[in-house]
PDB file of N, CA, C and O in Angstrom:
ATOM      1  N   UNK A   1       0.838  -1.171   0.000  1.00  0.00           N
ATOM      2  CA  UNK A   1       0.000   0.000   0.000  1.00  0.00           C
ATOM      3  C   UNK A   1       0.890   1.242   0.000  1.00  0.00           C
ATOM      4  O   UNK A   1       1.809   1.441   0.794  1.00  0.00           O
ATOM      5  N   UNK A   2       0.397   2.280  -1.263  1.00  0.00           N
ATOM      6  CA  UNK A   2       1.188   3.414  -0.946  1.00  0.00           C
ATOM      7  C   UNK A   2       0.089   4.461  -0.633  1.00  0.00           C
ATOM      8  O   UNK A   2      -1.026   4.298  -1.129  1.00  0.00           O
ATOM      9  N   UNK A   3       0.363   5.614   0.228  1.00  0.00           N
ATOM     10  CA  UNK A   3      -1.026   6.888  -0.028  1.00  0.00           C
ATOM     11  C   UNK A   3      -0.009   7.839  -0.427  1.00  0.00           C
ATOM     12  O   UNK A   3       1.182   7.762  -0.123  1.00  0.00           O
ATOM     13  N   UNK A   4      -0.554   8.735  -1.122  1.00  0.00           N
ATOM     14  CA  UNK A   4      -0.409   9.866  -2.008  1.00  0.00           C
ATOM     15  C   UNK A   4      -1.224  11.010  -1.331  1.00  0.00           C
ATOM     16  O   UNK A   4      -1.753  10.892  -0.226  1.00  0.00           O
ATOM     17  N   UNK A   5      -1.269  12.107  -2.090  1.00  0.00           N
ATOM     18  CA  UNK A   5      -2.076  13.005  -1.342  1.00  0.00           C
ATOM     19  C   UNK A   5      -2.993  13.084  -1.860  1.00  0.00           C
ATOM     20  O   UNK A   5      -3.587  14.113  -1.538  1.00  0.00           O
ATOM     21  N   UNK A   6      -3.649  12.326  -2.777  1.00  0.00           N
ATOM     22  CA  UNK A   6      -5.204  11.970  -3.303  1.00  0.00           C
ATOM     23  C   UNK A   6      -5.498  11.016  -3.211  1.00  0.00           C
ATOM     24  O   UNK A   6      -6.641  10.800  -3.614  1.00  0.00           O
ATOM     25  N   UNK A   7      -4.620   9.676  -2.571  1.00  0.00           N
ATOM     26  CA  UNK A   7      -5.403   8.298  -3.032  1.00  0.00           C
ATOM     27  C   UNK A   7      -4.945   7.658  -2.120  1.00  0.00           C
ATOM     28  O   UNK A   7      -4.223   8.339  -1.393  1.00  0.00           O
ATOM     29  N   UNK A   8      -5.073   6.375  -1.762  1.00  0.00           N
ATOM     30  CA  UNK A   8      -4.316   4.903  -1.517  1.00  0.00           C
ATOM     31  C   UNK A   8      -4.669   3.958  -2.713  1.00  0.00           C
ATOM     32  O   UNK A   8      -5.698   3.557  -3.257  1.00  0.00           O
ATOM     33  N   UNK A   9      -2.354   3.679  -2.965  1.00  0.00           N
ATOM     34  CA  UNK A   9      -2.602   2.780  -3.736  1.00  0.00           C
ATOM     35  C   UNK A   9      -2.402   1.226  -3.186  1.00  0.00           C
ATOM     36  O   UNK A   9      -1.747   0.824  -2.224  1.00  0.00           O
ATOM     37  N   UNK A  10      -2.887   0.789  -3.767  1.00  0.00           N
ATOM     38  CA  UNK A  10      -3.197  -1.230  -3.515  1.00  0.00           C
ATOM     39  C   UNK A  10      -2.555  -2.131  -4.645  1.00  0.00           C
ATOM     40  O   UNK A  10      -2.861  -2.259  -5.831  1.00  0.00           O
ATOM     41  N   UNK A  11      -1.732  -2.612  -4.010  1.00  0.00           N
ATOM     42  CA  UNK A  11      -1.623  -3.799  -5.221  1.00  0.00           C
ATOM     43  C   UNK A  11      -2.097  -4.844  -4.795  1.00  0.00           C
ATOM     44  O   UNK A  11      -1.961  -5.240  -3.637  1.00  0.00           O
ATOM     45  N   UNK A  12      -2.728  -5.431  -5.708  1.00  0.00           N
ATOM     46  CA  UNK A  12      -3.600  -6.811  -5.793  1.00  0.00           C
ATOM     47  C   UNK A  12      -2.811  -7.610  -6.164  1.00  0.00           C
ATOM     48  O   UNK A  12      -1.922  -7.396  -6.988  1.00  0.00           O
ATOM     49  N   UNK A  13      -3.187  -9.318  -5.227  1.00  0.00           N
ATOM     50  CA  UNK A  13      -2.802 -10.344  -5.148  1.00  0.00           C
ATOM     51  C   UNK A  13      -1.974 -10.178  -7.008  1.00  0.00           C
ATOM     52  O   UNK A  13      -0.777 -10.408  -7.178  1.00  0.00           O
ATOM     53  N   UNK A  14      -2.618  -9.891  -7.797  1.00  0.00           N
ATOM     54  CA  UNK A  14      -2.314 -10.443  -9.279  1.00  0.00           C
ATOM     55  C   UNK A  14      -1.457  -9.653 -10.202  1.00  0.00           C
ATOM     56  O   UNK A  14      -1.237  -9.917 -11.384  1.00  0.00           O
ATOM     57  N   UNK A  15      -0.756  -8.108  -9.136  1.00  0.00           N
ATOM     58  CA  UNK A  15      -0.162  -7.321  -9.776  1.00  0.00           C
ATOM     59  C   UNK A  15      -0.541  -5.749  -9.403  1.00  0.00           C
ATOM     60  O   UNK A  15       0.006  -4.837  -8.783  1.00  0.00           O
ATOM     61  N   UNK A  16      -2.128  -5.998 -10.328  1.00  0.00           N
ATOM     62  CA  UNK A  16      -2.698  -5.148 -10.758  1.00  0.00           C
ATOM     63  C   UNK A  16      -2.878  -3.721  -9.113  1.00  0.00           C
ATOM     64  O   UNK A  16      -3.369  -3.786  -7.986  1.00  0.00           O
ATOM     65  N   UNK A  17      -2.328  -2.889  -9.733  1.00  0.00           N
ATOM     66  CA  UNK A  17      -2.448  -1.355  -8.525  1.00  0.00           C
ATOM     67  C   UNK A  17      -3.862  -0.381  -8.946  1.00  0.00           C
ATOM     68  O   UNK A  17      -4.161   0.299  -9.927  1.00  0.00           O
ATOM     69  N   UNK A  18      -4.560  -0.735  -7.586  1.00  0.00           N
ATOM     70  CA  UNK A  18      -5.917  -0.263  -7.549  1.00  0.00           C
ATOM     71  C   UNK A  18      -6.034   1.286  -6.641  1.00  0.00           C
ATOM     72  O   UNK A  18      -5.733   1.412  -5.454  1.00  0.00           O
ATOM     73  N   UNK A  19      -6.489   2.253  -7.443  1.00  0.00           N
ATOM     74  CA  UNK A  19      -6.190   4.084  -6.688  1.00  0.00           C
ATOM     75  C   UNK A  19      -7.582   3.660  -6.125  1.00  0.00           C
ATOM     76  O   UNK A  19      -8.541   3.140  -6.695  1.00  0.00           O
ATOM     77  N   UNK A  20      -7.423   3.985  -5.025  1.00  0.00           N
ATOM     78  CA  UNK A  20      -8.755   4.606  -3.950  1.00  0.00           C
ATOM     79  C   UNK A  20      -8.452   6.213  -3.249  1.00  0.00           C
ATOM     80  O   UNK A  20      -7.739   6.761  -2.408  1.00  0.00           O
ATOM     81  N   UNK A  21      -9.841   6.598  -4.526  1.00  0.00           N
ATOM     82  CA  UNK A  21      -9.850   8.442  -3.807  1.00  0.00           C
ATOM     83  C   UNK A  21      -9.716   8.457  -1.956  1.00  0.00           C
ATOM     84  O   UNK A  21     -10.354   7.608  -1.334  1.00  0.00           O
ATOM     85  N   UNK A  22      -9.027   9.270  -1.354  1.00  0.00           N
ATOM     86  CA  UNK A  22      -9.006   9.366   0.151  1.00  0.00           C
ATOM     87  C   UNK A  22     -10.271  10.014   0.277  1.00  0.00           C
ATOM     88  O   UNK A  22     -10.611  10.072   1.459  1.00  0.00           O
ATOM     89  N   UNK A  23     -11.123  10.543  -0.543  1.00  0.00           N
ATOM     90  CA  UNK A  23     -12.176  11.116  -0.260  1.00  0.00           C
ATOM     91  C   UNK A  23     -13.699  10.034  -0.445  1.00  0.00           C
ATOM     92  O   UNK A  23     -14.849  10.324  -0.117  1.00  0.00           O
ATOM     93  N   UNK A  24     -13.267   8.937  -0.985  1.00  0.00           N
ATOM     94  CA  UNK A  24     -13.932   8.085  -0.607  1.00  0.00           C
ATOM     95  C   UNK A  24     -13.560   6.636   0.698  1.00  0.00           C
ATOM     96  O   UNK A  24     -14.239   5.610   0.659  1.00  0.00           O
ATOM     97  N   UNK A  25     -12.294   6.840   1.863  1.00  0.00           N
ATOM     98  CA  UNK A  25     -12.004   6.930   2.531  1.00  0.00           C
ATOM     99  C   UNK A  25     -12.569   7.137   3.847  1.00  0.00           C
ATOM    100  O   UNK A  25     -12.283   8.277   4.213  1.00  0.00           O
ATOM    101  N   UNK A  26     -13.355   6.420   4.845  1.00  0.00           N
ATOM    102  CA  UNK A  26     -13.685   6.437   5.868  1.00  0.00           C
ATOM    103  C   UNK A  26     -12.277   6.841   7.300  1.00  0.00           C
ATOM    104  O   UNK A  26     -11.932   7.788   8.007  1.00  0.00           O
ATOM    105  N   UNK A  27     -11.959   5.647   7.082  1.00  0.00           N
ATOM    106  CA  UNK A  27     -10.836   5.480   8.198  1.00  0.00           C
ATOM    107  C   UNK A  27      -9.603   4.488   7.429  1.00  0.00           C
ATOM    108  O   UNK A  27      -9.944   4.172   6.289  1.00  0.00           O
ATOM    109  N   UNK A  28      -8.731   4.142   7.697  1.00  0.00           N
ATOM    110  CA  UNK A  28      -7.138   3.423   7.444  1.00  0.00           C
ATOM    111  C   UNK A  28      -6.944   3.215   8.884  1.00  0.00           C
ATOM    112  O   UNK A  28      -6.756   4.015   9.800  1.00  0.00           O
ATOM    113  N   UNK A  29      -7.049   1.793   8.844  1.00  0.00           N
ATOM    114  CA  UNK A  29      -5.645   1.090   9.596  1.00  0.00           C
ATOM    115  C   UNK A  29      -5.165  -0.205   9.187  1.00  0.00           C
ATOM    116  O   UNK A  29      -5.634  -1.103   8.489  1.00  0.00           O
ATOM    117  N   UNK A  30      -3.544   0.047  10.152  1.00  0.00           N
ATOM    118  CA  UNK A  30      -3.106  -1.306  10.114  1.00  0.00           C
ATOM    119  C   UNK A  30      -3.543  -2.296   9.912  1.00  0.00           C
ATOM    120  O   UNK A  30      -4.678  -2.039   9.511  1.00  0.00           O
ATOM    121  N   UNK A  31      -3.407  -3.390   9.913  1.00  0.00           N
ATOM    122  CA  UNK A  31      -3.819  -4.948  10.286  1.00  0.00           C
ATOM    123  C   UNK A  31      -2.823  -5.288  11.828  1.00  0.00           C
ATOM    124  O   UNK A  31      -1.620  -5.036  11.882  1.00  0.00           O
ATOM    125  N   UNK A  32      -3.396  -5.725  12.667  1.00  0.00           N
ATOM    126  CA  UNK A  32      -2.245  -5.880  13.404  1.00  0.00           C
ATOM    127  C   UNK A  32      -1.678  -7.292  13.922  1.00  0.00           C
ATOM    128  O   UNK A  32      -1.005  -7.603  14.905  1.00  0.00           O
ATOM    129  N   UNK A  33      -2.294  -8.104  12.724  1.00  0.00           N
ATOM    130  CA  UNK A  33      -2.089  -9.340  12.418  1.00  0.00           C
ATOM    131  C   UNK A  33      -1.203  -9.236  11.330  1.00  0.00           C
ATOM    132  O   UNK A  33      -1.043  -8.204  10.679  1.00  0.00           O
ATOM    133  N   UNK A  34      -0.452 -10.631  11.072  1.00  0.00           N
ATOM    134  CA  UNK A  34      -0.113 -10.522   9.819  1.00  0.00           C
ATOM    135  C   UNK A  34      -0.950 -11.206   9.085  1.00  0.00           C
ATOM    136  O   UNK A  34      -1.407 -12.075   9.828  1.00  0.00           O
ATOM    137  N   UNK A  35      -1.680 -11.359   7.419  1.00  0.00           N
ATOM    138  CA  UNK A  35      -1.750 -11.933   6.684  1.00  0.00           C
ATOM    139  C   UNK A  35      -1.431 -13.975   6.385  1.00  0.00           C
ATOM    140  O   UNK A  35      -2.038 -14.985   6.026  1.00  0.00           O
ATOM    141  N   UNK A  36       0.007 -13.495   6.873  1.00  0.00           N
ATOM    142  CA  UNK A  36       0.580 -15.251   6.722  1.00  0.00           C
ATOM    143  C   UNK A  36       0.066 -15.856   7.910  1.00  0.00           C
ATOM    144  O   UNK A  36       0.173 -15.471   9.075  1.00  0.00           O
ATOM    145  N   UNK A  37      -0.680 -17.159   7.301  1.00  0.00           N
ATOM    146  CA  UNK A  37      -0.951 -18.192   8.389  1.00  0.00           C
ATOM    147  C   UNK A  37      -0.022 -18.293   9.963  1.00  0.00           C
ATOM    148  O   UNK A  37       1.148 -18.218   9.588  1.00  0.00           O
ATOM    149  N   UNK A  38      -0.020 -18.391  11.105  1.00  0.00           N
ATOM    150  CA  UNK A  38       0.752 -18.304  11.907  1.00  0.00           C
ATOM    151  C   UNK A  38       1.177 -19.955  11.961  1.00  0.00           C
ATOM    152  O   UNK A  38       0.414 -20.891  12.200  1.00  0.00           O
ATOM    153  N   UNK A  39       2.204 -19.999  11.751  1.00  0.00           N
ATOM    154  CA  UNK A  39       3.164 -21.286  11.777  1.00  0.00           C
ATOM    155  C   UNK A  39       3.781 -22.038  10.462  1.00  0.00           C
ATOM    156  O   UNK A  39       4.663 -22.889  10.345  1.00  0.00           O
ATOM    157  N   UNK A  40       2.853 -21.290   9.424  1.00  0.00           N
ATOM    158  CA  UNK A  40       3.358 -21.604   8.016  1.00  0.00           C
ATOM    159  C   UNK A  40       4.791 -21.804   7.977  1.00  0.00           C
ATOM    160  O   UNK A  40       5.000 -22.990   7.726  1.00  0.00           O
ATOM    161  N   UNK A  41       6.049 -21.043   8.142  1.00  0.00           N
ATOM    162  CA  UNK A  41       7.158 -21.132   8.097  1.00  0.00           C
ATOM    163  C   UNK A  41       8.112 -22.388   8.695  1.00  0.00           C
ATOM    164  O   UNK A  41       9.169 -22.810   8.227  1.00  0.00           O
ATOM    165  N   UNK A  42       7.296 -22.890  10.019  1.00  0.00           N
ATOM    166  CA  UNK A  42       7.737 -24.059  11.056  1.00  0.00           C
ATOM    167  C   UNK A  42       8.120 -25.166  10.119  1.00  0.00           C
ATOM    168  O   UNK A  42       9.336 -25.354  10.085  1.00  0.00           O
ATOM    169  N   UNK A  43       7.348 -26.005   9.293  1.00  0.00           N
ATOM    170  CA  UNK A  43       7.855 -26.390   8.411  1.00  0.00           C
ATOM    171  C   UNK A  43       8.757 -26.392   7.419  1.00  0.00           C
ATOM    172  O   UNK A  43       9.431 -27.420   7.352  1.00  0.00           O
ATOM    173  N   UNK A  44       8.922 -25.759   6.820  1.00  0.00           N
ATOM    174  CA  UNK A  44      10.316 -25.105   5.631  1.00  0.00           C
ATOM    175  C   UNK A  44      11.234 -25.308   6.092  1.00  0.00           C
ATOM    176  O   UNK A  44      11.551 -25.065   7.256  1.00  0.00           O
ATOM    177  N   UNK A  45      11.954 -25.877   5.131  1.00  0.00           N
ATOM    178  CA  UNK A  45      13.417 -26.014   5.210  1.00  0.00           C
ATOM    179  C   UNK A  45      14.078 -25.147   4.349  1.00  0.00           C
ATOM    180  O   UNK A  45      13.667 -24.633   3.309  1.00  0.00           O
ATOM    181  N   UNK A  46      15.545 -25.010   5.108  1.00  0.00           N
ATOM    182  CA  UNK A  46      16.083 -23.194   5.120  1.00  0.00           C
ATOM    183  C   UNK A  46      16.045 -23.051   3.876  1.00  0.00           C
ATOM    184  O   UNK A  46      15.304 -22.074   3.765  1.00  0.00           O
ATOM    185  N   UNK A  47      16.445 -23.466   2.482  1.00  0.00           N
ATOM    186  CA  UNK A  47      16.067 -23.658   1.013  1.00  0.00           C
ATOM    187  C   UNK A  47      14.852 -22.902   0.687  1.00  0.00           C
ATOM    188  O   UNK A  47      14.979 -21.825   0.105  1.00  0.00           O
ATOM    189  N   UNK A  48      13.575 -23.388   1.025  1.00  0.00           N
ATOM    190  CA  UNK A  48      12.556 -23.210   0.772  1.00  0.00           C
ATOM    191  C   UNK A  48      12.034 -21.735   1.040  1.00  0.00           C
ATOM    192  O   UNK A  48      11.500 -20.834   0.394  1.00  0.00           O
ATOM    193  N   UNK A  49      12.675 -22.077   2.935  1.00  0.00           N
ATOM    194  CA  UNK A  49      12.686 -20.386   3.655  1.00  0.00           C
ATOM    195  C   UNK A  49      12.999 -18.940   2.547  1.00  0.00           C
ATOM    196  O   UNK A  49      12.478 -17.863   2.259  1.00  0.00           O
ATOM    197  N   UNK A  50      14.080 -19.684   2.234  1.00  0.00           N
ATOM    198  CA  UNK A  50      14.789 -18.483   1.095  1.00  0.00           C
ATOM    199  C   UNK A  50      14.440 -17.958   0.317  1.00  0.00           C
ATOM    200  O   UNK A  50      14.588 -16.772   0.022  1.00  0.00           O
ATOM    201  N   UNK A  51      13.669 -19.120  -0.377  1.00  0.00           N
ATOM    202  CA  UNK A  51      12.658 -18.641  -1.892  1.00  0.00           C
ATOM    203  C   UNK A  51      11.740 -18.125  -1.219  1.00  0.00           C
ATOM    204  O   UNK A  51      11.900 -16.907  -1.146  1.00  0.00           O
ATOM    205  N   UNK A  52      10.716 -18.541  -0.613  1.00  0.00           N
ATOM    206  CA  UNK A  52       9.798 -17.801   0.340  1.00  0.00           C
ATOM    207  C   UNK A  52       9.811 -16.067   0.661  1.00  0.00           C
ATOM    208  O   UNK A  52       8.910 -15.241   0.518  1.00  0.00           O
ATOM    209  N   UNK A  53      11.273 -15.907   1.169  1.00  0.00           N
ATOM    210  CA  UNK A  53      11.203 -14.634   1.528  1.00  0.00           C
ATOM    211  C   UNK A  53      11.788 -14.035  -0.153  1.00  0.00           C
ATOM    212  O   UNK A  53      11.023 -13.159  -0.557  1.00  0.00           O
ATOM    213  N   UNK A  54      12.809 -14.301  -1.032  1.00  0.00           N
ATOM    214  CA  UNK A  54      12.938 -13.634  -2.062  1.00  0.00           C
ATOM    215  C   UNK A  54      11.588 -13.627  -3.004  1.00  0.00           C
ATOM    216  O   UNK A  54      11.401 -12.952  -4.016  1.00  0.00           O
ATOM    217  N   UNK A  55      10.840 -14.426  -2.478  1.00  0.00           N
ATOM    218  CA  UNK A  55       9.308 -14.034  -3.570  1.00  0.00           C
ATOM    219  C   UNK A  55       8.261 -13.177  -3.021  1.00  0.00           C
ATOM    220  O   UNK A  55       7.518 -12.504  -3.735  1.00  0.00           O
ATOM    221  N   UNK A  56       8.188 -13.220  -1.287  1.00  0.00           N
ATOM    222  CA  UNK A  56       7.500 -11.855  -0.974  1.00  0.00           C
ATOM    223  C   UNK A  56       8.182 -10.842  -1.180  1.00  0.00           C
ATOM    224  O   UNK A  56       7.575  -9.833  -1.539  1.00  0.00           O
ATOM    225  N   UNK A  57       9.746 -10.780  -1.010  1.00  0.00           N
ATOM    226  CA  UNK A  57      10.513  -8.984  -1.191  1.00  0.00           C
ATOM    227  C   UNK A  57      10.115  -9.034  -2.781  1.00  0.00           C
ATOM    228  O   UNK A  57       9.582  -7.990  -3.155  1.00  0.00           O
ATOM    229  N   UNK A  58      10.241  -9.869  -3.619  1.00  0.00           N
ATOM    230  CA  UNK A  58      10.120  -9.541  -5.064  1.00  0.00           C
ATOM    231  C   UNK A  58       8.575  -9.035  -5.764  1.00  0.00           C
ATOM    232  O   UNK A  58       8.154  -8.615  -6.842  1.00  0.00           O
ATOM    233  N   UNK A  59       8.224  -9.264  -4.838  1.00  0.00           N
ATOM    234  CA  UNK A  59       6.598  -9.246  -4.749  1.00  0.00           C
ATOM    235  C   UNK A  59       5.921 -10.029  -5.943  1.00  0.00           C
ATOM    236  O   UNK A  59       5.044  -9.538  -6.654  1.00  0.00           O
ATOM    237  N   UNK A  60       6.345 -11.087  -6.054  1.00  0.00           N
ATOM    238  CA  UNK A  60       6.021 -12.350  -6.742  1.00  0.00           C
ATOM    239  C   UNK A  60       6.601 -11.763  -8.361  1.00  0.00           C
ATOM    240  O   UNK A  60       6.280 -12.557  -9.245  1.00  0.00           O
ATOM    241  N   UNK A  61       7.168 -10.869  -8.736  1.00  0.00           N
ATOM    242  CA  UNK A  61       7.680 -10.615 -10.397  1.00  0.00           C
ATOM    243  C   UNK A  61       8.567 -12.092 -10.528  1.00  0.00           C
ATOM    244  O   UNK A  61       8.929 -12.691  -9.515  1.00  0.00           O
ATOM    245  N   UNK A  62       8.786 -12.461 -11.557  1.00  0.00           N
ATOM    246  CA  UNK A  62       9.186 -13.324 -11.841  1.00  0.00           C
ATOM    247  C   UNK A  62      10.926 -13.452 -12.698  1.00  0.00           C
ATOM    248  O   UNK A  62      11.824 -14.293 -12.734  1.00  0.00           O
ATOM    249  N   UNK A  63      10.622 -11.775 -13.418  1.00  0.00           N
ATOM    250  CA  UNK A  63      11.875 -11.607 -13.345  1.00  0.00           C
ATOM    251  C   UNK A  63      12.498 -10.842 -12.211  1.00  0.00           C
ATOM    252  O   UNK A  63      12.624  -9.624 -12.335  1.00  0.00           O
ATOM    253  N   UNK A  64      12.776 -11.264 -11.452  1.00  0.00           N
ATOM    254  CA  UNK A  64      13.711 -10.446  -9.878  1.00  0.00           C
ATOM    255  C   UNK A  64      15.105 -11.462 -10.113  1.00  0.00           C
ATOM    256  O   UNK A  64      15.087 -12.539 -10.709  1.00  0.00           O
ATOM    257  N   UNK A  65      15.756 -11.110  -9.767  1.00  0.00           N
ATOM    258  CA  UNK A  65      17.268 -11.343 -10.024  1.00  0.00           C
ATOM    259  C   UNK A  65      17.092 -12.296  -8.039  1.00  0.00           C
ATOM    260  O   UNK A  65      16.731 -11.963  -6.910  1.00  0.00           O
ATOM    261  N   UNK A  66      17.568 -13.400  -8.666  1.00  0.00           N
ATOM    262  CA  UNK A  66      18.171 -14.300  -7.513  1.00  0.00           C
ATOM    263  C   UNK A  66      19.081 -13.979  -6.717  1.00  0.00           C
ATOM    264  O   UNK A  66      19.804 -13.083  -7.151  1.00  0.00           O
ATOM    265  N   UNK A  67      19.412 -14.484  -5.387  1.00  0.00           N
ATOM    266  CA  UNK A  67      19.898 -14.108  -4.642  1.00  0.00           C
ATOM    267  C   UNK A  67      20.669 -15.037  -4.243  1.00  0.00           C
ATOM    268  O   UNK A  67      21.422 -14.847  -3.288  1.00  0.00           O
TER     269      UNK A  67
END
């Protein structure tokens, strides 16, 4: 999520960045959860861990340069 001084932007699961006028805007907050299942990671092995986190920082693009 970015805000601007007219909007919040959203990127969607699929890419796609969705503008929401702040003037159609009630309230903003946090989540103060995260999103990811809690314990998802317990499993993974450190390999997996890796790709895991280089595909959320990459934000799933496919060309992102490996690490």
């Amino acid at each position: 999520m970015k805000r601007t001084a007219t909007a919040v932007l959203i990127r969607e699961p699929a890419g796609e960045i969705v503008s929401v006028p702040n003037a159609d805007l009630e309230k903003l907050d946090a989540s103060p959860v995260s999103l990811m299942p809690p314990g998802l990671t317990d499993r993974l092995r450190p390999d997996e861990l890796s790709d895991l986190m280089r595909f959320l920082t990459s934000r799933g693009k496919k060309d992102a340069p490996a690490k």
